[in-house]
mmCIF file of the N, C-alpha and C atoms, coordinates in Angstrom:
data_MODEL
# 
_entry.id   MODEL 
# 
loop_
_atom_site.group_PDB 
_atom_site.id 
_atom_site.type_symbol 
_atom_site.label_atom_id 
_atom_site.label_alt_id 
_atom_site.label_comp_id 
_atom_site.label_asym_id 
_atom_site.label_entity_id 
_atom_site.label_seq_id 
_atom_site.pdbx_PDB_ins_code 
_atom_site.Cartn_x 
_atom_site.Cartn_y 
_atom_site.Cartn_z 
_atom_site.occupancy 
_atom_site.B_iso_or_equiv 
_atom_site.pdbx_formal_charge 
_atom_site.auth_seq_id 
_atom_site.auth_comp_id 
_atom_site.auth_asym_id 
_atom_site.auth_atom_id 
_atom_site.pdbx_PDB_model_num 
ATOM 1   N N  . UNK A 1 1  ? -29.979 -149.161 65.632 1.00 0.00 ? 1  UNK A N  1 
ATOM 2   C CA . UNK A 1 1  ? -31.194 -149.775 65.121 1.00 0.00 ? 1  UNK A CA 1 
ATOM 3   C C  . UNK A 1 1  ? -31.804 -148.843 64.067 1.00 0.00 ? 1  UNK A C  1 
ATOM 4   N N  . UNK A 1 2  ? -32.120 -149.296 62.900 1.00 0.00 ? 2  UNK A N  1 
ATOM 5   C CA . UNK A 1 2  ? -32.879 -148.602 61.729 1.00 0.00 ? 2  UNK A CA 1 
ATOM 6   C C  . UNK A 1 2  ? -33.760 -148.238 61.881 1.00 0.00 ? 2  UNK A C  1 
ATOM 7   N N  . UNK A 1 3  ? -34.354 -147.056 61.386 1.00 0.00 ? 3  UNK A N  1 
ATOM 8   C CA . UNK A 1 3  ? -35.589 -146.907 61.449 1.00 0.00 ? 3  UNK A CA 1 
ATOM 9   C C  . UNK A 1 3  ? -36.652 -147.420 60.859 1.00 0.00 ? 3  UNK A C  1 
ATOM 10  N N  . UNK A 1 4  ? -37.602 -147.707 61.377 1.00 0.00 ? 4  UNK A N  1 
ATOM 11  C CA . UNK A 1 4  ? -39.080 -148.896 60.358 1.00 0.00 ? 4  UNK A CA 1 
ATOM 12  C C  . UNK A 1 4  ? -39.277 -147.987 59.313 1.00 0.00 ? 4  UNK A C  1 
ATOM 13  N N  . UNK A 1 5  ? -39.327 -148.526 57.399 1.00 0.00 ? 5  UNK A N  1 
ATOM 14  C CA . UNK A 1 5  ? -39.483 -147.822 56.695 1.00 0.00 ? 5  UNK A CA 1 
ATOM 15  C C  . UNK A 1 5  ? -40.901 -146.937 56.806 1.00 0.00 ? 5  UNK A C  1 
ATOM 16  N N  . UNK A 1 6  ? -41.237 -146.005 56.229 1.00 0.00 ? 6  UNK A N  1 
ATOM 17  C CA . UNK A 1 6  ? -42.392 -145.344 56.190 1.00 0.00 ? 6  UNK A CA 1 
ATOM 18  C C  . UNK A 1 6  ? -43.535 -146.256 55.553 1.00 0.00 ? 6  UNK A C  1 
ATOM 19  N N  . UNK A 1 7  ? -44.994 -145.482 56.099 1.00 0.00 ? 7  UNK A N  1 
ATOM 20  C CA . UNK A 1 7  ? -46.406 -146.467 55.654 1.00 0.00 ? 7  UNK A CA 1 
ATOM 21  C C  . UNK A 1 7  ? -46.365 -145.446 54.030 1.00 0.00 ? 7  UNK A C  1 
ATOM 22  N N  . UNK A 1 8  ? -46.991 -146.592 53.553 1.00 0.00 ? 8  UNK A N  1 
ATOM 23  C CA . UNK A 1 8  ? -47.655 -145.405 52.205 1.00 0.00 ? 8  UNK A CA 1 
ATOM 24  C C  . UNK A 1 8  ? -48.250 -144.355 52.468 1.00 0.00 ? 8  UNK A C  1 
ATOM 25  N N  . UNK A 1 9  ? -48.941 -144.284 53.578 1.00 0.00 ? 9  UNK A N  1 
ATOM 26  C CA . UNK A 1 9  ? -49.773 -142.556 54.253 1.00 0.00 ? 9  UNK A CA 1 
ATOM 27  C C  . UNK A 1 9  ? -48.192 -142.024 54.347 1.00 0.00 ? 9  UNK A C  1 
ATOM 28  N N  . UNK A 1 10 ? -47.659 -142.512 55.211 1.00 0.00 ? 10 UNK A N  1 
ATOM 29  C CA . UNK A 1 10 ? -46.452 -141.471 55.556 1.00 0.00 ? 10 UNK A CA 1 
ATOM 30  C C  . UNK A 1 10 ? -45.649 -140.586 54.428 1.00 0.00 ? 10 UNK A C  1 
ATOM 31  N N  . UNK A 1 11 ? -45.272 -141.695 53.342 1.00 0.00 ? 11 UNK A N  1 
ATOM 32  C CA . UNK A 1 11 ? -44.769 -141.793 52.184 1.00 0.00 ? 11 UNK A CA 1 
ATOM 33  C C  . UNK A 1 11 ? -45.156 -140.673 51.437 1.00 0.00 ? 11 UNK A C  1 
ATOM 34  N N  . UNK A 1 12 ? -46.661 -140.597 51.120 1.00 0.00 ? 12 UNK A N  1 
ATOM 35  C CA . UNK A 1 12 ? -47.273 -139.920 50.612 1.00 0.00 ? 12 UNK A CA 1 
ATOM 36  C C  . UNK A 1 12 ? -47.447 -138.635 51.188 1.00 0.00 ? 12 UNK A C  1 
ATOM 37  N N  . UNK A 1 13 ? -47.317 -138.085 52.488 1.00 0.00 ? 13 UNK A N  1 
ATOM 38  C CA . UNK A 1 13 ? -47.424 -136.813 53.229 1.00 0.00 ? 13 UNK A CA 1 
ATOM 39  C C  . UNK A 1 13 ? -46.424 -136.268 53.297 1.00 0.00 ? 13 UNK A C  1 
ATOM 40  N N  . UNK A 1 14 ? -44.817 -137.334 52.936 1.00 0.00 ? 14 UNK A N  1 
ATOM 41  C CA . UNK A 1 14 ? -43.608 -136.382 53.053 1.00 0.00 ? 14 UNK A CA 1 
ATOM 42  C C  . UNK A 1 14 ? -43.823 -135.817 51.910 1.00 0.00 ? 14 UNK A C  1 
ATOM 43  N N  . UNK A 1 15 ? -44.136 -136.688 50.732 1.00 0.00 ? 15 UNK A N  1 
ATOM 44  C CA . UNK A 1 15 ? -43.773 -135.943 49.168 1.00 0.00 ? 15 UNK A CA 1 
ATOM 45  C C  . UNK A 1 15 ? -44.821 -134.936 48.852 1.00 0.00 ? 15 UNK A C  1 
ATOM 46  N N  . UNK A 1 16 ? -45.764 -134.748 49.817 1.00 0.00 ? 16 UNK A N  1 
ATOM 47  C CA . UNK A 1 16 ? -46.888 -133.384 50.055 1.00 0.00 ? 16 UNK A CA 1 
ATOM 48  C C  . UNK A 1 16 ? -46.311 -131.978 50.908 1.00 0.00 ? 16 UNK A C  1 
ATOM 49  N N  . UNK A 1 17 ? -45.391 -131.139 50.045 1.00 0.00 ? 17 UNK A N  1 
ATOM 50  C CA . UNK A 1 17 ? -44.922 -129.648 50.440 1.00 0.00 ? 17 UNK A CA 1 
ATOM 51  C C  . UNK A 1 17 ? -45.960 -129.353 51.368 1.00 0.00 ? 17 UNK A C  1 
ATOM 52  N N  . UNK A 1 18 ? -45.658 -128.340 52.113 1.00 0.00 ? 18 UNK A N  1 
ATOM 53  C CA . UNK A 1 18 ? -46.800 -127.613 53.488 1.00 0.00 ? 18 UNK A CA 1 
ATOM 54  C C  . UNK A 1 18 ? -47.387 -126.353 52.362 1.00 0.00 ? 18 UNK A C  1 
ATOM 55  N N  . UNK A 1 19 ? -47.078 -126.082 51.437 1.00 0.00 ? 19 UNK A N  1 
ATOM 56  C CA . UNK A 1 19 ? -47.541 -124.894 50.375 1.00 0.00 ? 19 UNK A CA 1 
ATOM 57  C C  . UNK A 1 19 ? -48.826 -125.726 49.990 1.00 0.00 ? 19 UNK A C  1 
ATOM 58  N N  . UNK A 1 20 ? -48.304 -127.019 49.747 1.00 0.00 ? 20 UNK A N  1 
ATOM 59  C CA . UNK A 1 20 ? -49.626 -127.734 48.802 1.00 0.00 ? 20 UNK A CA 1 
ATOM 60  C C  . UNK A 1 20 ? -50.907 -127.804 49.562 1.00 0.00 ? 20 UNK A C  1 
ATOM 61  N N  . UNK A 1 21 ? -50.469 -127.760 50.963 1.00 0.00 ? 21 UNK A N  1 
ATOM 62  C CA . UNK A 1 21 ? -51.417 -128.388 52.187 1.00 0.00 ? 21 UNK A CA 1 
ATOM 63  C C  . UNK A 1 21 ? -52.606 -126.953 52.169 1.00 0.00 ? 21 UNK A C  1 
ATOM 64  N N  . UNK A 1 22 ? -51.599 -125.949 51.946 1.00 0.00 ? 22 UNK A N  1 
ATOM 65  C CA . UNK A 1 22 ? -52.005 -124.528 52.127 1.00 0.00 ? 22 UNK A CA 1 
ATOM 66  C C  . UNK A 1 22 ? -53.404 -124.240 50.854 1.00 0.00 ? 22 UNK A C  1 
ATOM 67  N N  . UNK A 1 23 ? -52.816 -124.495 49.674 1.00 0.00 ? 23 UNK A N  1 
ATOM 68  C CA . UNK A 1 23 ? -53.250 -124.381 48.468 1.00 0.00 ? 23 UNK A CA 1 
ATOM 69  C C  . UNK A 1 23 ? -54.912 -125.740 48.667 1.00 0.00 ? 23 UNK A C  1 
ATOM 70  N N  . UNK A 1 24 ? -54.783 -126.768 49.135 1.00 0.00 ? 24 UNK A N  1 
ATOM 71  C CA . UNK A 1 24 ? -55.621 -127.928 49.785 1.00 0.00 ? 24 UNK A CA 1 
ATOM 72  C C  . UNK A 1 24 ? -56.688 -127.055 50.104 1.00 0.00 ? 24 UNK A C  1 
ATOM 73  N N  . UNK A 1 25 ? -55.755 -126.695 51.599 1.00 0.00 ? 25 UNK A N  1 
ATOM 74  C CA . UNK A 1 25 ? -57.515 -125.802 52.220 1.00 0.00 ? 25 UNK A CA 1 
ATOM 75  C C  . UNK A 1 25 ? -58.098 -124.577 51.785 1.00 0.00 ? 25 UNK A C  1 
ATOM 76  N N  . UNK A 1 26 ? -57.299 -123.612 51.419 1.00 0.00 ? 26 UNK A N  1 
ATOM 77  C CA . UNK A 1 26 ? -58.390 -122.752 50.081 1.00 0.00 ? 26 UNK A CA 1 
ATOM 78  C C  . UNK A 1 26 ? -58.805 -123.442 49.145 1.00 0.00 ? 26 UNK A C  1 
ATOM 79  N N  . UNK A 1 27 ? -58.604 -124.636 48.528 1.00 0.00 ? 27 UNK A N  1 
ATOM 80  C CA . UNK A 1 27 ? -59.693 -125.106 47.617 1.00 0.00 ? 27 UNK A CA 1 
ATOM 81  C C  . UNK A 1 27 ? -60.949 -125.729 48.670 1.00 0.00 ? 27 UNK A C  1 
ATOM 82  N N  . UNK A 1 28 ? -60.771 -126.409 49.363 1.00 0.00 ? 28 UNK A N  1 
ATOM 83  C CA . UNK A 1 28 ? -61.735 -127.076 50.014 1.00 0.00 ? 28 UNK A CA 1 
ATOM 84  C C  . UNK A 1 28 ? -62.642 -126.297 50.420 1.00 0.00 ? 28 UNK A C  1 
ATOM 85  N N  . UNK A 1 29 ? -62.002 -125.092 51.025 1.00 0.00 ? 29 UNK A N  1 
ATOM 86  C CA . UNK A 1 29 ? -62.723 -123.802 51.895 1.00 0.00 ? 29 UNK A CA 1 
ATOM 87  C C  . UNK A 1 29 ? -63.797 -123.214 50.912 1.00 0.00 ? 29 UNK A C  1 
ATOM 88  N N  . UNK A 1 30 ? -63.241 -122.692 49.471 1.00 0.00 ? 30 UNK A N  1 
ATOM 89  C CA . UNK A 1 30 ? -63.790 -122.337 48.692 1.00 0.00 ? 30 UNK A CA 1 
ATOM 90  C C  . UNK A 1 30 ? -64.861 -123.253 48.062 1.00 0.00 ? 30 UNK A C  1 
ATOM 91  N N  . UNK A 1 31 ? -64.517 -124.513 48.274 1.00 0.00 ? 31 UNK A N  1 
ATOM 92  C CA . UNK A 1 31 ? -65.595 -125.711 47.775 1.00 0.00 ? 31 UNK A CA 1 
ATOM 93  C C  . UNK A 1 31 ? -66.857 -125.258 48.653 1.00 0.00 ? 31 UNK A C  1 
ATOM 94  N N  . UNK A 1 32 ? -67.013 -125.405 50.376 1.00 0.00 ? 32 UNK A N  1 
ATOM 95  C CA . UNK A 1 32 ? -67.283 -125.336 50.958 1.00 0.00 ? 32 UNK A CA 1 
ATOM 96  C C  . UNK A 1 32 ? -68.048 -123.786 51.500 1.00 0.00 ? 32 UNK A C  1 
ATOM 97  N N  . UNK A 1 33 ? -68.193 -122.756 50.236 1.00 0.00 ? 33 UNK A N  1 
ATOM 98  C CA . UNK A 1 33 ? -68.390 -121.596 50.542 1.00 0.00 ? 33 UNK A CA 1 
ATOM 99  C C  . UNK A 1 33 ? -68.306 -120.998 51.764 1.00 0.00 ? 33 UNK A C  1 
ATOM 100 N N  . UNK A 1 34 ? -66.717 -121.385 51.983 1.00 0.00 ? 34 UNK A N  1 
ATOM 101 C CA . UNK A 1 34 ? -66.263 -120.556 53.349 1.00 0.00 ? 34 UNK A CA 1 
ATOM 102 C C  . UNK A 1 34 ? -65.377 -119.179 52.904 1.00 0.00 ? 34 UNK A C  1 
ATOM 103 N N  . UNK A 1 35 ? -65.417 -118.363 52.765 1.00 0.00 ? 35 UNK A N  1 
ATOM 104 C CA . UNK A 1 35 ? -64.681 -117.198 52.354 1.00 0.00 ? 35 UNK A CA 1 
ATOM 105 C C  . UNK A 1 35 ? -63.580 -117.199 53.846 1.00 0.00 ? 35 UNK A C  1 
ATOM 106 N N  . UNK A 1 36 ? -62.640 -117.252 53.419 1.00 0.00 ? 36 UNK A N  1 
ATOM 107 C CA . UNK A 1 36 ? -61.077 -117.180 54.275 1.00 0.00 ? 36 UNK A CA 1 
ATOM 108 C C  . UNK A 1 36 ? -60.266 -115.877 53.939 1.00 0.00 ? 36 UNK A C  1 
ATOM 109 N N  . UNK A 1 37 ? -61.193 -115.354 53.106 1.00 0.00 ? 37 UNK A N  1 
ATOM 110 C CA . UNK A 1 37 ? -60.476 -113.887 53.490 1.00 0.00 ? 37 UNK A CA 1 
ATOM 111 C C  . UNK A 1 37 ? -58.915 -113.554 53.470 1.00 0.00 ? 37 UNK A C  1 
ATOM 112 N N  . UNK A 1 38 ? -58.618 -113.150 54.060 1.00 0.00 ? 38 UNK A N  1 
ATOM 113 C CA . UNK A 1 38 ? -56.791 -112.835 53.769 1.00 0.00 ? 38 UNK A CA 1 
ATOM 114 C C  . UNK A 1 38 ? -55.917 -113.347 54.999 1.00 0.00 ? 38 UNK A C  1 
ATOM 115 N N  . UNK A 1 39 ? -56.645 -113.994 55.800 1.00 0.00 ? 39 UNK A N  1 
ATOM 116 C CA . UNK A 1 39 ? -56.463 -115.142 57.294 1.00 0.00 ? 39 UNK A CA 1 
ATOM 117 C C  . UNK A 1 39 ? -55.180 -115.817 57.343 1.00 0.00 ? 39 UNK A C  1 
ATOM 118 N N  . UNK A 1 40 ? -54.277 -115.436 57.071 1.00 0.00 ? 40 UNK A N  1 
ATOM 119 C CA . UNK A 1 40 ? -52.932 -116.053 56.384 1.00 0.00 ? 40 UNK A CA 1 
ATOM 120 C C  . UNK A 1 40 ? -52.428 -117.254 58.122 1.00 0.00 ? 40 UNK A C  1 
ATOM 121 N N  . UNK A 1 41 ? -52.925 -116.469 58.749 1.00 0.00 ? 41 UNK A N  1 
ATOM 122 C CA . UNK A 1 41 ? -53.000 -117.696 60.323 1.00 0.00 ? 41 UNK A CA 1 
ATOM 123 C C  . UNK A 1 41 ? -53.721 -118.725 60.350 1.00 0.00 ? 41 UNK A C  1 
ATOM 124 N N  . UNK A 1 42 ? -55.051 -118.307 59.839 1.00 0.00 ? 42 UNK A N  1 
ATOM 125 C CA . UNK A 1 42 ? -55.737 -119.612 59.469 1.00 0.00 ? 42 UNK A CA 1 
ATOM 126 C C  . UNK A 1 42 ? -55.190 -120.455 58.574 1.00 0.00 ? 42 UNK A C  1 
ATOM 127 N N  . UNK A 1 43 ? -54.802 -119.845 57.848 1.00 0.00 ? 43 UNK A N  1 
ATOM 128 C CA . UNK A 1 43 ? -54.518 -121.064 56.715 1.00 0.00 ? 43 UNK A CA 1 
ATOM 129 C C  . UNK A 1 43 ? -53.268 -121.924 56.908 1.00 0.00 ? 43 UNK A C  1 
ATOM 130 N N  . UNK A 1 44 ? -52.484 -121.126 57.575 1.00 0.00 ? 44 UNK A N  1 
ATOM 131 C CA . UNK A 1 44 ? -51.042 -122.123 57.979 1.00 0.00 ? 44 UNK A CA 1 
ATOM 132 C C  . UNK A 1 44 ? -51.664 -123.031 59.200 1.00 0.00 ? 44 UNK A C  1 
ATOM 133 N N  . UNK A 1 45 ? -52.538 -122.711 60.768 1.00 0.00 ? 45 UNK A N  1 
ATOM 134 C CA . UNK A 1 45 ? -52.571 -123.142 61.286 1.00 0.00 ? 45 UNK A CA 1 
ATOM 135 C C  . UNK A 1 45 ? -53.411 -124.248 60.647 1.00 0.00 ? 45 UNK A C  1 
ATOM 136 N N  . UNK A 1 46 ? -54.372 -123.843 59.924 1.00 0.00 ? 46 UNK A N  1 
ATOM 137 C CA . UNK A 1 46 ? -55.501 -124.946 59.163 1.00 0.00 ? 46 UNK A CA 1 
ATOM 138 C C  . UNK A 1 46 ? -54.380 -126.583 58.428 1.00 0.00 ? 46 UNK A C  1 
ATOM 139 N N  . UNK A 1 47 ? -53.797 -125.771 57.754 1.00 0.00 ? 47 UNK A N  1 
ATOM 140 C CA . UNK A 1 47 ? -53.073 -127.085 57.005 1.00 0.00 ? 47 UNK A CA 1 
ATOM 141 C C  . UNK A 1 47 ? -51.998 -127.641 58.311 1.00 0.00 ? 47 UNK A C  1 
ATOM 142 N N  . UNK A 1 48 ? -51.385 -126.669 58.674 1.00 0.00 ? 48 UNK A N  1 
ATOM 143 C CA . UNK A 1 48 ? -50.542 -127.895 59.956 1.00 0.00 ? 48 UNK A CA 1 
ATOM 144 C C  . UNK A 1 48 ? -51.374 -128.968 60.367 1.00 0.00 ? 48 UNK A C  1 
ATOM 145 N N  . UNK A 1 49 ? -52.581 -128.540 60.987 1.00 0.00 ? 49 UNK A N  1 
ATOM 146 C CA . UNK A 1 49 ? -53.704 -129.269 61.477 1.00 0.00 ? 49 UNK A CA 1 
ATOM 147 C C  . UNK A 1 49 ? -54.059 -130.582 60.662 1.00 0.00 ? 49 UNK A C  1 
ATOM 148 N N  . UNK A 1 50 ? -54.470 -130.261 59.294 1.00 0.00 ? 50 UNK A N  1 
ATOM 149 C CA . UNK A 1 50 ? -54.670 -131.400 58.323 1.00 0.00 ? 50 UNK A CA 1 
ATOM 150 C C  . UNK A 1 50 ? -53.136 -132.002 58.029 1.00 0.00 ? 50 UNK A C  1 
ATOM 151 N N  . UNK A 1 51 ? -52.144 -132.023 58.022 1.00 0.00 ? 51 UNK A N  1 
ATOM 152 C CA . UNK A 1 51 ? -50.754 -132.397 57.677 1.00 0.00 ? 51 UNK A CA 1 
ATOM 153 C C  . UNK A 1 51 ? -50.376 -133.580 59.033 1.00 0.00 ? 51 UNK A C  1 
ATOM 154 N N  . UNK A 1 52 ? -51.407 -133.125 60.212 1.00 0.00 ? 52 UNK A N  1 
ATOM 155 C CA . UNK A 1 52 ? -50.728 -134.478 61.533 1.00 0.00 ? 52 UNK A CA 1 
ATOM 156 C C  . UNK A 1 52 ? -52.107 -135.379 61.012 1.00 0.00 ? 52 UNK A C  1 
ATOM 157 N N  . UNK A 1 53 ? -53.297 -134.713 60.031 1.00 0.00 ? 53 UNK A N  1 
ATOM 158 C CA . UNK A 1 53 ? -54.823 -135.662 60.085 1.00 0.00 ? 53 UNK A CA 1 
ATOM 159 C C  . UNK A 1 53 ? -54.404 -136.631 59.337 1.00 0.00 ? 53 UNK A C  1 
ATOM 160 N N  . UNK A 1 54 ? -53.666 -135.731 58.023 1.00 0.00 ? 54 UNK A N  1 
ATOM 161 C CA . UNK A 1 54 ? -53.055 -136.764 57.547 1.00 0.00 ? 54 UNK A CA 1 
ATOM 162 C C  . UNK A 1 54 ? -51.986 -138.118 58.008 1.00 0.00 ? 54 UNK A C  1 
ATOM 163 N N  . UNK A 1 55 ? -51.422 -137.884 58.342 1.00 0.00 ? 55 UNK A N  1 
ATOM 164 C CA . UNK A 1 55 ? -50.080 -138.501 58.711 1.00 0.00 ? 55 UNK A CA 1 
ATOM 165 C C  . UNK A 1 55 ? -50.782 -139.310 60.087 1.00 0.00 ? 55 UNK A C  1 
ATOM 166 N N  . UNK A 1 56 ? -52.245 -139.546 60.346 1.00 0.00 ? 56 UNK A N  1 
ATOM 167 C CA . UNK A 1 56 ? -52.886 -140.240 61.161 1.00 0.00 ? 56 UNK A CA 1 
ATOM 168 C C  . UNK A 1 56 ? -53.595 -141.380 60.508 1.00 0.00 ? 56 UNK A C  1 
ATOM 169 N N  . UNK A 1 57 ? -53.777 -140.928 59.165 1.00 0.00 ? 57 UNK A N  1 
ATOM 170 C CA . UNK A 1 57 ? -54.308 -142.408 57.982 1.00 0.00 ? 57 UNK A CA 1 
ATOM 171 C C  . UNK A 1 57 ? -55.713 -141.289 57.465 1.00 0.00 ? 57 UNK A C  1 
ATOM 172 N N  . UNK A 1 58 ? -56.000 -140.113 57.914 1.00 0.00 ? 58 UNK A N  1 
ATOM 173 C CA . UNK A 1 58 ? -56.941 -139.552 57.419 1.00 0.00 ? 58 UNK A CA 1 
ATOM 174 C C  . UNK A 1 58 ? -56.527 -139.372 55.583 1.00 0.00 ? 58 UNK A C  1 
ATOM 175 N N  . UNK A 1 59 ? -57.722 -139.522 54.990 1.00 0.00 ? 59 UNK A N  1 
ATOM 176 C CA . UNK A 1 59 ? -57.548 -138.998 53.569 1.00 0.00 ? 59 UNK A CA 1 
ATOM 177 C C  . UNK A 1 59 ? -57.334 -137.607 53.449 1.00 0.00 ? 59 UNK A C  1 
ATOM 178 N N  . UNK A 1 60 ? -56.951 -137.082 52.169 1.00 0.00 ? 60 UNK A N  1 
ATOM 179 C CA . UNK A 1 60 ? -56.526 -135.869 51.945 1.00 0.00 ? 60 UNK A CA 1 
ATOM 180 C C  . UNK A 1 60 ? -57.454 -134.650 52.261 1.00 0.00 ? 60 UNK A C  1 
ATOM 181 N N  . UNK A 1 61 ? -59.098 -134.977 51.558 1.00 0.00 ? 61 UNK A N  1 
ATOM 182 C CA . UNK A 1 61 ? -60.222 -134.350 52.006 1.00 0.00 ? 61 UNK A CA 1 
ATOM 183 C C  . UNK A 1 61 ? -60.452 -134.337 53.305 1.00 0.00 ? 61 UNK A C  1 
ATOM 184 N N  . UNK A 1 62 ? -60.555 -135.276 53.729 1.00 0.00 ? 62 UNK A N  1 
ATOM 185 C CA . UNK A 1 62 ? -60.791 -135.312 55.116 1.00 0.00 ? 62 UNK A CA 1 
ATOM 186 C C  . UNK A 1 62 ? -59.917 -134.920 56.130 1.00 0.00 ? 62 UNK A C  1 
ATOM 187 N N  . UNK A 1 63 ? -58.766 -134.821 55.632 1.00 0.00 ? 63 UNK A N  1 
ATOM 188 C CA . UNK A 1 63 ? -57.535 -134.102 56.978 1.00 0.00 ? 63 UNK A CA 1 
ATOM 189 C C  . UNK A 1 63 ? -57.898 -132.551 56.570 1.00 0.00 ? 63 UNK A C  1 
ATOM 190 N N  . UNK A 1 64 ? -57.942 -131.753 55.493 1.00 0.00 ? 64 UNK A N  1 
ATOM 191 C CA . UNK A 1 64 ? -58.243 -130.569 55.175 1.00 0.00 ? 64 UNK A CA 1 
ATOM 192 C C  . UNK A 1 64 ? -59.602 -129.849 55.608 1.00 0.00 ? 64 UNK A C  1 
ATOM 193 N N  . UNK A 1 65 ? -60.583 -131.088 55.986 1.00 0.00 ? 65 UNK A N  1 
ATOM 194 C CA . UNK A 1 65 ? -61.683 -130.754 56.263 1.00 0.00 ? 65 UNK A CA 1 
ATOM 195 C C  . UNK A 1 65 ? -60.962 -130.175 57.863 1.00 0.00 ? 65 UNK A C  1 
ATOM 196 N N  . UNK A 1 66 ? -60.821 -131.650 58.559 1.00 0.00 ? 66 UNK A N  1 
ATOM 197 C CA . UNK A 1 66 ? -60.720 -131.253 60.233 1.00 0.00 ? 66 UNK A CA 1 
ATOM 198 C C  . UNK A 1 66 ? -59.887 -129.710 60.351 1.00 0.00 ? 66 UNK A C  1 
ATOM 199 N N  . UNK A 1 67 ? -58.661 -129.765 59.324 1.00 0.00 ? 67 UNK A N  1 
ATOM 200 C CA . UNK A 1 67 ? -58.308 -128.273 59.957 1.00 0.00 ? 67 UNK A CA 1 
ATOM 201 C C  . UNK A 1 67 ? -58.991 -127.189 59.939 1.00 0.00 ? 67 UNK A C  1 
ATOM 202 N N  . UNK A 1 68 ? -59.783 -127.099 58.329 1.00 0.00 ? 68 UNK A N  1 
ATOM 203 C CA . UNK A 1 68 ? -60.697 -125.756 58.917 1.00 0.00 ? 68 UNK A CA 1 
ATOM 204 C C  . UNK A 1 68 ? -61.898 -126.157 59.771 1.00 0.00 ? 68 UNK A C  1 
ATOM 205 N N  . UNK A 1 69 ? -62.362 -127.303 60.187 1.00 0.00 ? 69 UNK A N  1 
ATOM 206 C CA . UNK A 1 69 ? -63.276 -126.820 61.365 1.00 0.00 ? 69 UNK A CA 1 
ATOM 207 C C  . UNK A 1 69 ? -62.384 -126.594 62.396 1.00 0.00 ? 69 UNK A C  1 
ATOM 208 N N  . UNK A 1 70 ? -60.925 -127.303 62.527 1.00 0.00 ? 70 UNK A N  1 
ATOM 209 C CA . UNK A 1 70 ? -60.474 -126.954 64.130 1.00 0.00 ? 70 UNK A CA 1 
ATOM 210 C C  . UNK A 1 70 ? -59.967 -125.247 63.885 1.00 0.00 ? 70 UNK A C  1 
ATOM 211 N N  . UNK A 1 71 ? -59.908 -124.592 63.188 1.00 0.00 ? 71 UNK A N  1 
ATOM 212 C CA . UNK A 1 71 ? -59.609 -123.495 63.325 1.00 0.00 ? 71 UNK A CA 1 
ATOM 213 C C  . UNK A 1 71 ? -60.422 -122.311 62.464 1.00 0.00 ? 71 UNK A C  1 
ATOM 214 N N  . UNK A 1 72 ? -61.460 -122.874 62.222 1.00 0.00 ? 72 UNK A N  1 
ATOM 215 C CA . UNK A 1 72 ? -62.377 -121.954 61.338 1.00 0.00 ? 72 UNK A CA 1 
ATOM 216 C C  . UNK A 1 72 ? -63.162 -120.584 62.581 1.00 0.00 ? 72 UNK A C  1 
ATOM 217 N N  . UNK A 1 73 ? -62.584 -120.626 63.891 1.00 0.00 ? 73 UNK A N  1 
ATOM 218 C CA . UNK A 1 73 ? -62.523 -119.373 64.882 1.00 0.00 ? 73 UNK A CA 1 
ATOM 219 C C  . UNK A 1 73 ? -61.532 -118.445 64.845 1.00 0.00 ? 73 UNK A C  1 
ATOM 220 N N  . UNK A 1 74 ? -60.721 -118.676 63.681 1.00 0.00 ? 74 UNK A N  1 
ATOM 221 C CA . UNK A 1 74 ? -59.687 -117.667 63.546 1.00 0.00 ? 74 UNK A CA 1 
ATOM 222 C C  . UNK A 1 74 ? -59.993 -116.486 62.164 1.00 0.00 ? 74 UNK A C  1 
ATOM 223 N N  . UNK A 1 75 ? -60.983 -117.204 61.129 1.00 0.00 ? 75 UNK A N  1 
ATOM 224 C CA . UNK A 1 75 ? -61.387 -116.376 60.373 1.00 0.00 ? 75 UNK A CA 1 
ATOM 225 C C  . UNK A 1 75 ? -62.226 -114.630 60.428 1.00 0.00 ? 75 UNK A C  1 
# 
């Protein structure tokens, strides 16, 4: 049995590298005058986090948001 093709969210999150996701939440962070410092844990765990928000139908801002609040205790 085939697999059901991908949604356009999906579509759109494969052709989104995990670098880009990375590069995402230091801009947002920095939007957000959050200084992230040299947190190199935060920031991978941050974008994993936004990369499933995404791939849930969240928008791009908004999946980048949830990861740094779900992990903005690691800064």
């Amino acid at each position: 049995m085939p697999l059901p093709p991908l949604t356009l969210s999906e579509e759109i999150t494969h052709a989104f590298p995990f670098m880009h996701w990375i590069d995402l939440i230091k801009s947002e962070a920095e939007r957000a005058g959050i200084n992230i410092g040299d947190s190199e844990q935060f920031l991978e765990c941050a974008a994993f986090t936004a990369e499933i928000c995404r791939k849930s139908g969240d928008t791009l801002e908004a999946a980048a948001a949830e990861g740094i609040a779900a992990h903005s205790h690691l800064i």
